[in-house]
FITIVEX-228807 format. One line per 10 residues: number of its first residue (from 0); their letters; for each residue z, x, y of C-alpha. Coordinates in Angstrom, 1 decimal. Layout:
<recs>
NUM	A	Z/X/Y  ... .
</recs>
This chain:
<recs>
0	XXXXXXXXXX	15.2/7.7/-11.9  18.0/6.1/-9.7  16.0/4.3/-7.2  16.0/0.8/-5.8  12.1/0.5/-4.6  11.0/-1.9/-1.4  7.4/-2.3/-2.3  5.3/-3.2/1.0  1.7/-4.5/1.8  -0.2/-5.4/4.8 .
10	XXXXXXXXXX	-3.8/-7.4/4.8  -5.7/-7.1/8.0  -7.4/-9.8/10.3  -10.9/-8.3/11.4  -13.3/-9.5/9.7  -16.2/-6.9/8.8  -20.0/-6.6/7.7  -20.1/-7.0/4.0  -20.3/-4.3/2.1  -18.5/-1.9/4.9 .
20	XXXXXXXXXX	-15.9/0.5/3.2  -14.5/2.6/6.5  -12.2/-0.3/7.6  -11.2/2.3/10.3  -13.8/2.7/12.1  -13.5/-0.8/13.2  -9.5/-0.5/14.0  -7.9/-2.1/15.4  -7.8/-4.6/12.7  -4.8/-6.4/13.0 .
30	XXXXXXXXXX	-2.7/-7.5/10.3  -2.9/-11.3/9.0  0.2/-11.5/7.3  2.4/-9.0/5.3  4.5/-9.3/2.1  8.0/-7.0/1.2  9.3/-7.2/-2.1  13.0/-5.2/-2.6  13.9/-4.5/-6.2  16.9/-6.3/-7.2 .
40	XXXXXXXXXX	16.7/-9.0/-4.8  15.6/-11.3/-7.0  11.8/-10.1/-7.5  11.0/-12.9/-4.5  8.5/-11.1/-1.8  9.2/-11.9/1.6  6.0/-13.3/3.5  5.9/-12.2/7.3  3.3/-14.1/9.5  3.8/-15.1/13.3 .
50	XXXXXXXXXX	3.1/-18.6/13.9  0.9/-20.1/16.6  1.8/-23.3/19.2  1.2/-25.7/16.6  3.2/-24.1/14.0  0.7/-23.0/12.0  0.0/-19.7/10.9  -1.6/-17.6/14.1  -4.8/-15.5/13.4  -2.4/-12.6/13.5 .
60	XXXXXXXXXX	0.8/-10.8/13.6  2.1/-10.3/17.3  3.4/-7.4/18.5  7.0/-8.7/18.2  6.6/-9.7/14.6  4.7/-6.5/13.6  7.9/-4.5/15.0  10.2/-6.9/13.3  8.9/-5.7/10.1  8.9/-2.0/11.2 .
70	XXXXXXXXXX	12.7/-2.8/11.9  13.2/-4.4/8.3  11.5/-1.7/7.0  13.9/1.1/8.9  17.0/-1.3/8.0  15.9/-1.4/3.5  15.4/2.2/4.1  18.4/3.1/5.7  20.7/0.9/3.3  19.0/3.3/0.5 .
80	XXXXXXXXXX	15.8/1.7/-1.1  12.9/3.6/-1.4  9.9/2.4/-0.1  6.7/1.9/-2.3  3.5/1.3/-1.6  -0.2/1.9/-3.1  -2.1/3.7/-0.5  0.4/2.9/2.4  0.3/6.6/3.8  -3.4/6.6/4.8 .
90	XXXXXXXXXX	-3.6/2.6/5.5  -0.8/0.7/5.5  1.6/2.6/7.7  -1.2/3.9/9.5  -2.1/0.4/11.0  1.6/-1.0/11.2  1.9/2.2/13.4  -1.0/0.7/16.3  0.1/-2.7/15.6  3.8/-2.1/16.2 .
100	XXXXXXXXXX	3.7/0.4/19.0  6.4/2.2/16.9  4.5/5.4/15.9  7.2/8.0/15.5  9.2/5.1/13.4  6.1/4.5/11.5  5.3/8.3/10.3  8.6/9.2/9.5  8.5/5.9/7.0  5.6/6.8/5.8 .
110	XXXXXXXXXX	6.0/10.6/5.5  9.4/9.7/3.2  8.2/6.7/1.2  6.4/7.0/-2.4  2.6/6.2/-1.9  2.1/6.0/-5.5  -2.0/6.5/-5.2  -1.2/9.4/-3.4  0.9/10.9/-5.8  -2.0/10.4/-8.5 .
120	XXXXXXXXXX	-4.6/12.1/-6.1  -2.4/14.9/-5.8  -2.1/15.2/-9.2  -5.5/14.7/-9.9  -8.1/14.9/-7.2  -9.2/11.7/-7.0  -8.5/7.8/-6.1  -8.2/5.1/-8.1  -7.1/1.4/-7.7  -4.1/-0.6/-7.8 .
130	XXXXXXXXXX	-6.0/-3.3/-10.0  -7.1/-0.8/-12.6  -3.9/0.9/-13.2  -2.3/-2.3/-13.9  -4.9/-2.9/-16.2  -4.4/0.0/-18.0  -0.8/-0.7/-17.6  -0.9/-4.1/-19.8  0.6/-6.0/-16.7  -1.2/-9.2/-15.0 .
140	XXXXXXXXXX	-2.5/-6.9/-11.5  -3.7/-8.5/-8.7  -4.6/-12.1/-8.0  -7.8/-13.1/-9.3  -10.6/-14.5/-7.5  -10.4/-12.5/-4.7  -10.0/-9.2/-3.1  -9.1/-6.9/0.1  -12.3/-7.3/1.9  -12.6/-11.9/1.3 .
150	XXXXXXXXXX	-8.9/-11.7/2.9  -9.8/-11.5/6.6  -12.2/-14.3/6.7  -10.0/-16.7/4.1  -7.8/-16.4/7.2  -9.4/-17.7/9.9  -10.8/-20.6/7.4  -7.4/-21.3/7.2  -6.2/-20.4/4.1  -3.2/-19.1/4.9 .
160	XXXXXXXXXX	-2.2/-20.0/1.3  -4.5/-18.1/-0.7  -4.0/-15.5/1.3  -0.1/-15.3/1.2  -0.4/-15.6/-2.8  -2.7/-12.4/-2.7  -0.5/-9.9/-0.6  2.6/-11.2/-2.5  1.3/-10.6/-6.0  0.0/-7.6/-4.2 .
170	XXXXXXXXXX	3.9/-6.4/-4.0  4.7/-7.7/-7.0  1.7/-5.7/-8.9  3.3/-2.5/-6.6  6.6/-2.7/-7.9  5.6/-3.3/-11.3  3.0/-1.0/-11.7  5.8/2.0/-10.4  8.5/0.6/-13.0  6.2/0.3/-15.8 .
180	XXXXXXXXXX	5.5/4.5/-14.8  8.2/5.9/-14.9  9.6/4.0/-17.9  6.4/5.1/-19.4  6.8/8.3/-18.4  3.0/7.9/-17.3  0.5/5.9/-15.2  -2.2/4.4/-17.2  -5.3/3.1/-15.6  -9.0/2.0/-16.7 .
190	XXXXXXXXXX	-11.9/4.3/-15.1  -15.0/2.8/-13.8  -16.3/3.3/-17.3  -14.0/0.8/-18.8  -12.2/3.2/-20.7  -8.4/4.1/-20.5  -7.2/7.4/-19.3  -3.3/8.7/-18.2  -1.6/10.9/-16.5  2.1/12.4/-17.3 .
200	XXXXXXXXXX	4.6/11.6/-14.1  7.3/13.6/-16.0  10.4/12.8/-13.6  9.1/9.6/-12.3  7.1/9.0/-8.9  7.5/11.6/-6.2  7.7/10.9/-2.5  4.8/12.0/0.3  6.7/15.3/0.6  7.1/16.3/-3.4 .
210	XXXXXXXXXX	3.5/15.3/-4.0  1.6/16.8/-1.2  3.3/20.8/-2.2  2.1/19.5/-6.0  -0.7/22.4/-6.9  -4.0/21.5/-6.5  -6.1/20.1/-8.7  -9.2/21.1/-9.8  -11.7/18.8/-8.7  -14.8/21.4/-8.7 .
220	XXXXXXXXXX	-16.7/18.7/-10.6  -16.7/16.4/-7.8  -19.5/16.3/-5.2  -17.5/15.5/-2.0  -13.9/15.9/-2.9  -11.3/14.6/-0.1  -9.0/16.4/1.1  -5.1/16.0/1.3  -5.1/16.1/5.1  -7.5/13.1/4.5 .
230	XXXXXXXXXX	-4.1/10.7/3.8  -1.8/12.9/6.1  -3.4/13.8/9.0  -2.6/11.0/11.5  1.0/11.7/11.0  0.7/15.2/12.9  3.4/17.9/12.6  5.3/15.9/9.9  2.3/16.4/7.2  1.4/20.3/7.8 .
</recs>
């Protein structure tokens, strides 16, 4: 497929009770810092942070920087890449939107970009993790020694560092993962039984619109299936 992806990821700043899952029900959770990766551009993420009085990293984004983003994000767009993300329709976008102030801006990126995780749920019912596709996938995945949920708190300890290396391998893993796909003709992941499974993507990755018409899945074999207003919801008329 002739596409030049823009593969985008956000970590946020509140820090949370161990073991909590529903990050949104604490919202708003602020975003730390943010990494962009455009295909073709040298496969070097760009790192957005705002910086405090002393120069340092501040504990997060400001408004002005978060809207910044939102503006690169319109600009790639616009000048024809395609913008990627794992799980960016229900998260990502979702928070850029109250963090910006840009909501209309925000759902109409998120309603055209390819959310590759939701392109797999639509395809097969369920979720499954960035980490464990690239597994599956033979490529290096996510930075180790960490995760999602030990970013907030690395933060404020002041390890910016640490936590800049995990959001940009984080778009690196993105863009690889989607490339590796549709070369493959497949996504390949690792199930929570350690063993590996795939799934055809015969014509490459779709975007939000393509996937969520897909036909549905049969998912009769799961106790509490979700839903795919679940992901689209929050972006109103665009997603019915």
């Amino acid at each position: 497929m002739d596409r030049k992806y823009l593969a985008f990821d956000i970590e946020t700043a509140k820090i949370l009770p161990d073991g909590e899952q529903d990050l949104k029900s604490h919202r708003p959770l602020g975003i730390t810092c943010a990494a962009t990766l455009a295909q073709g551009k040298g496969e070097v993420p760009i790192i957005w942070y705002s910086r405090a009085d002393d120069d340092y990293p501040a504990g997060q984004l400001n408004v002005f920087d978060v809207r910044d983003l939102v503006g690169y994000l319109i600009r790639m767009s616009e000048s024809g890449y395609t913008i990627l993300t794992w799980n960016g329709l229900n998260f990502d976008f979702d928070i850029l939107a109250e963090e910006s102030g840009m909501v209309e801006e925000c759902k109409i990126l998120a309603w055209n970009h390819v959310d590759m995780m939701f392109d797999f749920f639509c395809r097969r019912g369920f979720m499954v993790g960035l980490n464990s596709v690239a597994e599956g996938m033979g490529l290096s995945g996510k930075a180790e020694g960490m995760d999602g949920s030990m970013a907030p708190r690395l933060w404020a300890e002041k390890k910016y560092g640490q936590v800049m290396e995990y959001v940009k391998q984080d778009a690196i893993t993105t863009l690889e993962v989607a490339l590796a796909a549709e070369k493959a003709g497949e996504v390949k992941w690792i199930t929570r039984n350690g063993t590996p499974s795939e799934q055809t993507i015969a014509g490459g990755w779709l975007q939000v619109p393509q996937a969520n018409v897909l036909p549905l899945p049969d998912v009769s074999w799961i106790d509490a299936p979700l839903d795919r207003p679940h992901f689209t919801q929050w972006i109103g008329d665009l997603g019915s």
